[in-house]
VMD Tcl script that draws the C-alpha trace (Angstrom):
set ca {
  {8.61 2.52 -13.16}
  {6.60 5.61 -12.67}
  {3.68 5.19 -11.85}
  {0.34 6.17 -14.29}
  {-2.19 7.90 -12.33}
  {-6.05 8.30 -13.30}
  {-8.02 11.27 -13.20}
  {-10.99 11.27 -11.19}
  {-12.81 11.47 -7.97}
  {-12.77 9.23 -5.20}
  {-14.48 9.84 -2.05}
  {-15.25 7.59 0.84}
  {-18.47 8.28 2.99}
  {-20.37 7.24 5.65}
  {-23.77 5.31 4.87}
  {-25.95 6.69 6.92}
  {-27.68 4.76 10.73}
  {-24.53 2.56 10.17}
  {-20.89 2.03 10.70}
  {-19.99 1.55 7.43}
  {-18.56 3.47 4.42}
  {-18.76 3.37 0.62}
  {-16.19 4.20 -2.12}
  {-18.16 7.03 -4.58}
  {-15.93 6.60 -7.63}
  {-15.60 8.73 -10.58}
  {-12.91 7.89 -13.47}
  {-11.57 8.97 -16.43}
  {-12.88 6.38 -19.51}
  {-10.60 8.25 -21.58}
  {-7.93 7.37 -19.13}
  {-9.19 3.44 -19.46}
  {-9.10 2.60 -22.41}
  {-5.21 3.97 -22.63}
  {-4.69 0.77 -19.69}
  {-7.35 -2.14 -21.44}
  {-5.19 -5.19 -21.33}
  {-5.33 -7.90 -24.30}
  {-8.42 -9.53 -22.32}
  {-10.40 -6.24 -22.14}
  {-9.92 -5.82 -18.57}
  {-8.48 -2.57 -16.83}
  {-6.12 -3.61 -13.48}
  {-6.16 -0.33 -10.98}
  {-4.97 0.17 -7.85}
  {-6.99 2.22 -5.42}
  {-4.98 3.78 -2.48}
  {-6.32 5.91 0.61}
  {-4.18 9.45 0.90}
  {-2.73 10.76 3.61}
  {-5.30 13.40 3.69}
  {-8.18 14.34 2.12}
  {-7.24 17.19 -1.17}
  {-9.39 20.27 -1.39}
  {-12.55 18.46 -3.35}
  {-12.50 16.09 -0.31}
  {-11.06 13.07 -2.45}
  {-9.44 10.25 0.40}
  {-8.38 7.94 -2.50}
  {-6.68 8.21 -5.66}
  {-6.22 5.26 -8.66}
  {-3.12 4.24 -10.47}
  {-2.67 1.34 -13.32}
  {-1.45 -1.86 -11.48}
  {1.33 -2.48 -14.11}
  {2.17 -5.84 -12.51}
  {2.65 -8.81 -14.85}
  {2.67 -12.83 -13.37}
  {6.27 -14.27 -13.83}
  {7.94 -10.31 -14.64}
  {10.41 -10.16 -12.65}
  {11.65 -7.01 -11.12}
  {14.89 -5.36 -10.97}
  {15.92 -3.58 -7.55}
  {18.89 -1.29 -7.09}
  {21.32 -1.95 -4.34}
  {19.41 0.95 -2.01}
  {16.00 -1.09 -2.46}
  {18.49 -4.22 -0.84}
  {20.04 -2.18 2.23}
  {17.47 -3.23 4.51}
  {17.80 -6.63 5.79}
  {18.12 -8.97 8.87}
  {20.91 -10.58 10.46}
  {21.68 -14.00 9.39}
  {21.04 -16.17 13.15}
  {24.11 -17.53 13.08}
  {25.57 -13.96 13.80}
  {22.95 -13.48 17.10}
  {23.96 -13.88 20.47}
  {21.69 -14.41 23.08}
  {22.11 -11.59 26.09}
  {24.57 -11.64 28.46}
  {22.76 -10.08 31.55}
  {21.55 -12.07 34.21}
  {18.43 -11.27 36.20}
  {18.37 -10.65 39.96}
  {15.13 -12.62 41.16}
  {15.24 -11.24 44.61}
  {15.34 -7.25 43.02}
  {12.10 -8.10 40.83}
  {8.97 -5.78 41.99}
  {6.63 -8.08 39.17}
  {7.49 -11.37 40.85}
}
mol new
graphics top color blue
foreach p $ca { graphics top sphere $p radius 0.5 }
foreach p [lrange $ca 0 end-1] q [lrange $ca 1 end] { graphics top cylinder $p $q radius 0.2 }
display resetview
């Protein structure tokens, strides 16, 4: 599912005499009130960007579309990655020379 994007500005900053950083955040109500769930809530996601865009934005907000118990359908390509079962592992066949070893 494509994701649903909203418009806005977010910027993180430094607070000043500390280490720390704050989130300024500036979104789109009109955007909101498109995503209001049936309990008048709004779920977003806030991700950092790779880089900061030419208004200095570091973070931009989606909809978080997820719904408890929905269960997703993957293609065969989301799939292709996966482990070996350990039956199919075999442990390695070298053997160490103890008397060659500088870390001993």
């Amino acid at each position: 599912m494509a994701k649903n994007y909203i418009k806005g500005s977010i910027r993180e900053v430094e607070i000043k005499g500390t280490d720390d950083t704050k989130l300024l955040v500036s979104l789109s109500l009109e955007d909101f009130t498109k995503i209001v769930n049936e309990k008048g809530f709004v779920n977003i996601v806030i991700q950092r960007r790779r880089d900061a865009d030419q208004y200095g934005n570091t973070h931009y907000a989606y909809e978080n579309d997820y719904k408890p118990g929905e269960k997703k359908s993957f293609t065969p390509a989301d799939r292709a990655v996966s482990s070996p079962k350990p039956s199919k592992l075999k442990p390695p066949t070298y053997k160490e020379d103890l008397d060659d070893n500088p870390f001993i």
